[in-house]
N, C-alpha and C positions, 0 to 999 in steps of 0.2 A: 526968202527967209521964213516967211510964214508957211510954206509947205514943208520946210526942215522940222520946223516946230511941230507941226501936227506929225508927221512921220514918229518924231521922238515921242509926240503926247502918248499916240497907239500902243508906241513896243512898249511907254512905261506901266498903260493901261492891261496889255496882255502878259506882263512879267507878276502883275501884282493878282490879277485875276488868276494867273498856275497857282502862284504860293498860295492865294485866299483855297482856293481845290485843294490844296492838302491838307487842311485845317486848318490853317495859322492863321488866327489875327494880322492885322497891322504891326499893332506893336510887337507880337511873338513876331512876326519876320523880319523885325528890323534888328530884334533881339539877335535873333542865330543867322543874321547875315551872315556874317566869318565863318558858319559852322558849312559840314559839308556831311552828306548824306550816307549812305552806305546799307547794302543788304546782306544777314549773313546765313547763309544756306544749313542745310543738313546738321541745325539745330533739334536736338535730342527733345521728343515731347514732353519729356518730367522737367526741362527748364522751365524755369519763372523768366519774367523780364527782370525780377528784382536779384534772383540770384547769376542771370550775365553781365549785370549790372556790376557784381562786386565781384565776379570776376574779373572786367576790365579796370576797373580801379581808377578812372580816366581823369574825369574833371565832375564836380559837384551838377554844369549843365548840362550834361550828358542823358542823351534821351531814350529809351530801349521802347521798342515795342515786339510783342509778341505777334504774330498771323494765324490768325487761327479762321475754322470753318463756321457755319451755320451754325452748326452740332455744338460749336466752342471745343471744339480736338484741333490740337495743336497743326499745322502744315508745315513743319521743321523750320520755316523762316524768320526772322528777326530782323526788322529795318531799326535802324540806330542814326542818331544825331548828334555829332561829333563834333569838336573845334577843328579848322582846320591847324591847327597845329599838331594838335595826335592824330592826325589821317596815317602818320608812320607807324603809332604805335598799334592802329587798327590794322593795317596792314601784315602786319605782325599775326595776328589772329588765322590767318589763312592756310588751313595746316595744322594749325593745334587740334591735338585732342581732346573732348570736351565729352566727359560719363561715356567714353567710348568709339564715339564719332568724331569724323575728320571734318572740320568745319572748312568752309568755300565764304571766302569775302568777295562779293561784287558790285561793282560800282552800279547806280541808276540808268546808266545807257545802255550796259550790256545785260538787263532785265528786261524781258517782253513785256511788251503796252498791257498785253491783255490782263497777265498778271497783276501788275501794278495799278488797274483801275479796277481791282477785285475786291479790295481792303480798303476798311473808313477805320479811323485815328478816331480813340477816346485817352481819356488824359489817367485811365489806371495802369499805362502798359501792358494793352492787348489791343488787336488791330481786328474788329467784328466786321465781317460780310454783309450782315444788317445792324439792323438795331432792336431787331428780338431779344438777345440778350445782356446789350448794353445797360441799360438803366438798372436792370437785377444786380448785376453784376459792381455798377458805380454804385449801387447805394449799399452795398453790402461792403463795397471796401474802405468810402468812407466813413462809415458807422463802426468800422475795427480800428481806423487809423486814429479816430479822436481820443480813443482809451493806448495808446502805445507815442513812445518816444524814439526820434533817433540816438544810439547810447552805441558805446563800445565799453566791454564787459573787460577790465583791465586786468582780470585775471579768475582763473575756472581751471579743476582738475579734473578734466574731460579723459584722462587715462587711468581714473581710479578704477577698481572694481567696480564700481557701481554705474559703469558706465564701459562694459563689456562688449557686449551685444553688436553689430554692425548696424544693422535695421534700429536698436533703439537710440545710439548717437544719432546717425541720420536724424529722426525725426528729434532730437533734442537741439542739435544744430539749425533745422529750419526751420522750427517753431522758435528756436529766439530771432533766427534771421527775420522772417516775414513779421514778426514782431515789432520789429524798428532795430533790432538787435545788429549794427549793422558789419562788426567787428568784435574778435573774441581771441583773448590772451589765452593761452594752454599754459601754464605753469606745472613745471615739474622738480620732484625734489631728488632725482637719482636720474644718472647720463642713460639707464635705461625707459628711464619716461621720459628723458627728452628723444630716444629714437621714438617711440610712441606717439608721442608729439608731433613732432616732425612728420610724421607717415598721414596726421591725419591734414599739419597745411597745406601737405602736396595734394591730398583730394580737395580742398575744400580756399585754393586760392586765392588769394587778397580778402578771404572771409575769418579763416584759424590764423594766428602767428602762432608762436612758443616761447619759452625760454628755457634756456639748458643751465645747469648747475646742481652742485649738491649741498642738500638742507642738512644743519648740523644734527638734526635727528636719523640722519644716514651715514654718520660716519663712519659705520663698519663699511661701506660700501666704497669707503677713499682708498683708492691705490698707488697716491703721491702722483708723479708724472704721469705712469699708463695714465689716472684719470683725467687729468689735464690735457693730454694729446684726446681724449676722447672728446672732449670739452672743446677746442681749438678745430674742430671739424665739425661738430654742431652751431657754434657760432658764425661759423662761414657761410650756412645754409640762408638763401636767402627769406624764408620764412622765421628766421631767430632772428627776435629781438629785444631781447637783453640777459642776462646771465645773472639768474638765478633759482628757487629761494636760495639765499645765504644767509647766516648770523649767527649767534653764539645763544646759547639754550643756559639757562640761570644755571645750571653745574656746567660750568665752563671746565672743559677739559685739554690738554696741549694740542691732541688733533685735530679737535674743534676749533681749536686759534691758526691751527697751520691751513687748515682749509679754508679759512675767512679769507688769511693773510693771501692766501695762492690764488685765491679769484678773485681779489681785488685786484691783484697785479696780472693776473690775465687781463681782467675785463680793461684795465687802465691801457695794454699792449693793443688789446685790438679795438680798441673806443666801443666799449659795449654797454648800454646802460644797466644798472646795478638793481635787485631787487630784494630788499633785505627784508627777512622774516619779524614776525613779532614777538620775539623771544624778549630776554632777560639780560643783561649784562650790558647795557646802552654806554657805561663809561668806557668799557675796551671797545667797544667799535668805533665810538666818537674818538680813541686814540687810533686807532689803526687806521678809522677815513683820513684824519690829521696825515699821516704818514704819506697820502699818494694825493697830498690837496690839492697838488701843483698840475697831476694830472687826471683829477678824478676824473670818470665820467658823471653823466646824468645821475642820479638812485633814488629811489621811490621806496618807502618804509610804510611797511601793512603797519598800521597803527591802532586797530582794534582792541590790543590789550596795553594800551600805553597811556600813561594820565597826559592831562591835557599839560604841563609843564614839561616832560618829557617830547613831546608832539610838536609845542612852538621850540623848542631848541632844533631838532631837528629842520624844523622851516624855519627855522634860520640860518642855517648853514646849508639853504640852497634847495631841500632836497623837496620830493613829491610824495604827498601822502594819500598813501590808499585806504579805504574804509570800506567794509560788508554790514551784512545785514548782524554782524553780532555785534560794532556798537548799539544795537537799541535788543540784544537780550537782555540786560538786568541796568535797573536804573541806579546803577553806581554814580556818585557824583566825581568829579575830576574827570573824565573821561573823556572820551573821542567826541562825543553827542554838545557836552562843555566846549571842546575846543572848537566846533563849528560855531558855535555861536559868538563866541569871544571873533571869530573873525567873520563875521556874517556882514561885517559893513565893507569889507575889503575881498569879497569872496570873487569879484573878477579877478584880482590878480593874485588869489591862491593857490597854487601846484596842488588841487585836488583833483583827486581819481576817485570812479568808485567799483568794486568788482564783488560780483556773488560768491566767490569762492566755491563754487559748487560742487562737491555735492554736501558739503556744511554749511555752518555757519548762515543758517535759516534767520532772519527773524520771528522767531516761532510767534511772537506772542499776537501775531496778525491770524495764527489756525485760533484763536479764542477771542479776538475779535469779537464776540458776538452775542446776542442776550444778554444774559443779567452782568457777563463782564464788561460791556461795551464800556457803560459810563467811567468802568474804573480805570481800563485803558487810555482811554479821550482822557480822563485826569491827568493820568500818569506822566502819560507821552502830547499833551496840549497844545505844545509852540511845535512836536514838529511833525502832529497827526494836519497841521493845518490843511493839506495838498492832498492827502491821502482820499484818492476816488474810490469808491463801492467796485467799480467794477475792474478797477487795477485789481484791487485786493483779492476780489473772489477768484477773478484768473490766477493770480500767485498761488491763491492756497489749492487751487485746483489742482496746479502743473506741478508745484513744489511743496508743499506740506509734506509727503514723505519722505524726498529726496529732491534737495536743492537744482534749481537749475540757471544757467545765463539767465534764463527770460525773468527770473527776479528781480533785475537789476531794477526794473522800471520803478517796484515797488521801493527798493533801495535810495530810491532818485529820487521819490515824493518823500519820502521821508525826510532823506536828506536838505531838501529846498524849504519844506516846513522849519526848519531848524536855524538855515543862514536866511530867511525873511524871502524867498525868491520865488517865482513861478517854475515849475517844473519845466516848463521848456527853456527858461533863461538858465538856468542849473544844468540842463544837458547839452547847452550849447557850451558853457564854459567846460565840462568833464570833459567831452570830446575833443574840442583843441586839445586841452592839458596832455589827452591820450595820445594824438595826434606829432604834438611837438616831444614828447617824453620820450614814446615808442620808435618814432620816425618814419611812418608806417608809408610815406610817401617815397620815400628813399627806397627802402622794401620792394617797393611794388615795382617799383625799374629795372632793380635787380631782377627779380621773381620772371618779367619777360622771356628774358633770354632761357629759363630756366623752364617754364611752363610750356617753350614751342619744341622741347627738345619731349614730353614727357607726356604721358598722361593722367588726365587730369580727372578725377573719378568720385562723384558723390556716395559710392561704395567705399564706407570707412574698412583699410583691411584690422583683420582679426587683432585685438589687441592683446590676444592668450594665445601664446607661442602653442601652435599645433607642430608637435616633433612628430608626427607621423608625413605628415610632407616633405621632410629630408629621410624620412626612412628608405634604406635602399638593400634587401638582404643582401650580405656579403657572400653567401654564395650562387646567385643572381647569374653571374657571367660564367662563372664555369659548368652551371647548370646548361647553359644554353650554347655554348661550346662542343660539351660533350655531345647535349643531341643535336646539333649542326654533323657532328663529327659521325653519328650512328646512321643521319641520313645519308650524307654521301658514300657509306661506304654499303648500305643499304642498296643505296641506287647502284652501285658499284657491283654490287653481285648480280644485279639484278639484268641487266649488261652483257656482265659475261655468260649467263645461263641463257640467255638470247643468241647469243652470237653461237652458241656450240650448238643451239638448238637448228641453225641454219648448217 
């Protein structure tokens, strides 16, 4: 019995001594016992760990690392730490296209020893050959990460003009992503900003959503049914989730009410949630929500231009309130900045959201922030400058003072937490759920599978200004090249017979 026992003491002694070699503590291995390992090949070198990361969409313990050389350039590899229970959904991965390349998942056995004892694990997801570069590298990432929160930006119109460019999306998407920015609503107000939209979740995976709908400041652009059938196929897409802006504009006009009424009862047909603008006319929408109460879905009301009595009626009939950085342009009383406060002792179970709206709705008065205005600001804004960091702010006015972006949110966040009594990161752990259960974004992302192993998946935003010279095709093209088809052969045809009689 006692040689059984020692037998057992060794293997338990040589099981714990591999896992302590791979970096794990103790307790980290007891942590991801259940989890199961994985290597995934001919990863493209402009990946981050953090953006394979939100492409897998997997579970919160979900571990990525990068492999890289000496040099710190990339070696296309990525080991990953996984529940055993999404081992299917990784497996999945194998074959996708990712910025171009066909990714290869393999398991730890069928990886050479040599390889594998090439790379040492540090905890910023990247896998260094030495330790030359690690500690630059760890104290630089956390010295970015104490200024940034994790947020999802609940709504951003990343298909404005102002956001053209291919190369300048790009970097506007992953300077909020590396940011903590870890999710980003695309809202569009015409079915052709929601293909816009859509064009850019399919590059940019479990990172962009959308919504599809038309805003009542678009209503020349309503075509009764055609738009609805255009609307019924955007919502399908598994990157759409939810169907809007909607609402009624204070000159309420019949088409304006027919298009409320027609995607309320879309979105009611296919359970999509609702996202109503901040316009004027709150007593016919509160009639017209009444109409489909039975089967409304979710809705979520930008409430930025809505006094605070308009705002709890609304949250009281259920619904989720979004807020930008324009409640705190002008210190109007009754307002949105009021109504956070009136609910500041119950703000865990308030349906808030909050979104940049970008490329507006700035809180400009954070670019004058500074000097002789400082004090008057700190006056103004007192209860909800309380959280607001020096170096959030200078970043904001850095990246957004002339043109809004996601990466405001953070600033939007401290704000916001000054106001309902909260620390910035208890404030973005509650907006996040809120985004989370509202959006659905987990449902989304199951769908999105099936959908992403069929496609390519591409951090090259395509053009979002219809270039009509790439369907240009002259139309007389074919018969051009017809006729000289037809001049050569009979070319060669002569040419033949003058041989033949020459013999």
């Amino acid at each position: 019995m006692t040689k059984y026992t020692t037998v057992l003491s060794n293997l338990f002694h040589l099981i714990m001594t591999d896992t302590m070699s791979d970096g794990l503590t103790s307790s980290t291995a007891d942590a991801f016992s259940s989890h199961q390992k994985f290597f995934i090949m001919n990863v493209d070198k402009s990946v981050s760990a953090q953006y394979l990361k939100g492409c897998m969409c997997l579970d919160p313990s979900l571990q990525v690392h990068i492999h890289v050389d000496r040099q710190g350039r990339s070696m296309e590899c990525a080991e990953v730490l996984v529940p055993k229970t999404l081992i299917k959904e990784v497996l999945q991965m194998d074959g996708m296209l990712l910025k171009g390349k066909m990714l290869s998942v393999k398991k730890p056995e069928t990886m050479h020893k040599a390889i594998l004892s090439r790379w040492k694990k540090n905890e910023e997801g990247v896998m260094f050959c030495g330790s030359q570069y690690s500690e630059s590298v760890e104290r630089m990432a956390k010295a970015e990460m104490k200024l940034l929160y994790h947020m999802t930006d609940a709504g951003a119109y990343l298909t404005d003009q102002n956001f053209t460019a291919k190369k300048d999306v790009d970097e506007v998407i992953n300077r909020a992503f590396l940011s903590g920015v870890e999710k980003i609503v695309v809202k569009a107000l015409t079915v052709r900003q929601a293909m816009k939209a859509q064009a850019l979740a399919d590059a940019y995976p479990g990172i962009i959503y959308f919504t599809a709908g038309v805003h009542p400041m678009k209503e020349i652009t309503w075509k009764g049914e055609t738009t609805l059938q255009g609307l019924r196929g955007l919502l399908a897409h598994p990157g759409c989730v939810a169907l809007g802006e909607i609402g009624l504009d204070k000159d309420e006009t019949v088409t304006q009410r027919d298009m409320f009424s027609s995607q309320v009862k879309l979105a009611c047909e296919m359970d999509m949630p609702l996202v109503l603008c901040d316009g004027g006319k709150s007593e016919t929408i509160h009639t017209i929500l009444t109409e489909f109460k039975d089967q409304l879905p979710p809705v979520c009301v930008k409430g930025d231009r809505l006094t605070s009595s308009a705002l709890q009626t609304f949250h009281n009939m259920g619904c989720y309130i979004s807020l930008t950085g324009y409640a705190w342009m002008t210190p109007y009383k009754a307002g949105p900045r009021d109504w956070l406060s009136s609910v500041s002792h119950d703000v865990d179970n308030t349906r808030l959201l909050l979104a940049s709206d970008s490329p507006g709705k700035f809180p400009n008065f954070l670019s004058k922030f500074t000097a002789a205005t400082r004090s008057y600001h700190a006056a103004l804004y007192k209860v909800d400058c309380l959280n607001m960091t020096e170096a959030c702010q200078q970043l904001t006015v850095k990246y957004c003072s002339k043109r809004n972006e996601p990466f405001s949110v953070h600033s939007i966040l401290e704000l916001a937490s000054g106001g309902v009594q909260r620390t910035p990161q208890q404030l973005a752990a509650i907006v996040r759920k809120n985004a989370n259960r509202f959006y659905s974004f987990a449902e989304k992302s199951e769908r999105k599978w099936s959908e992403c192993s069929k496609q390519e998946a591409t951090s090259e935003v395509v053009d979002l200004q219809t270039d009509k010279r790439r369907n240009y095709v002259s139309p007389g093209l074919s018969l051009t090249l017809a006729l000289l088809l037809v001049v050569i052969l009979l070319t060669f045809q002569h040419v033949w017979k003058l041989d033949s009689m020459s013999e």
